[in-house]
C-alpha positions, 0 to 999 in steps of 0.5 A: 113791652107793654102786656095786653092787660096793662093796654086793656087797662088805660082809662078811656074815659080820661083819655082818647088813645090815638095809638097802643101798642106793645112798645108806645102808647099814644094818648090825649087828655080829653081835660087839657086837650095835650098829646103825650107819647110813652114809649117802652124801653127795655134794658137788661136788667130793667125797663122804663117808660119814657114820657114826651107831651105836646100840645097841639098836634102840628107841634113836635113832642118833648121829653117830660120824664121817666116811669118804671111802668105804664101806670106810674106814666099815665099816673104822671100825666094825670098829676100834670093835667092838675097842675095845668088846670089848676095852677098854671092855666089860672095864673096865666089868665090872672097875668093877662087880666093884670096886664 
């Protein structure tokens, strides 16, 4: 279960927070505009957070990963979000001036 610091605690100026709550969290990335969902999972001996992600709101979300905590979750959406911007997005944009 998510504490109420760690819910406290979520950048709101990086993200909006559509949903938070003790056992999911639901997020947008105010950079790249994509939906992502992390959901607490509690097993006997250890807990893990698992991470899904969509990009538009009609669109179902996927799995994208597994944290140990909720900091280490948002923590991988923020590295995603470099990735899209900064690697992904301009090579899609050199592909369609190339084609």
């Amino acid at each position: 279960m998510f504490t109420a610091t760690e819910l406290k605690n979520i950048d709101q100026t990086y993200f909006h927070i559509i949903n938070a709550g003790f056992y999911s969290v639901t997020l947008q990335s105010k950079n790249t505009k994509h939906y992502w969902h992390i959901l607490h999972q509690q097993y006997p001996k250890f807990s893990s957070c698992k991470i899904q992600h969509k990009h538009h709101p009609a669109y179902q979300f996927h799995d994208q990963g597994n944290a140990p905590s909720l900091q280490q979750a948002i923590e991988e959406i923020r590295d995603h979000d470099q990735y899209y911007l900064h690697i992904r997005l301009p090579k899609k944009k050199h592909l369609k001036k190339s084609a």
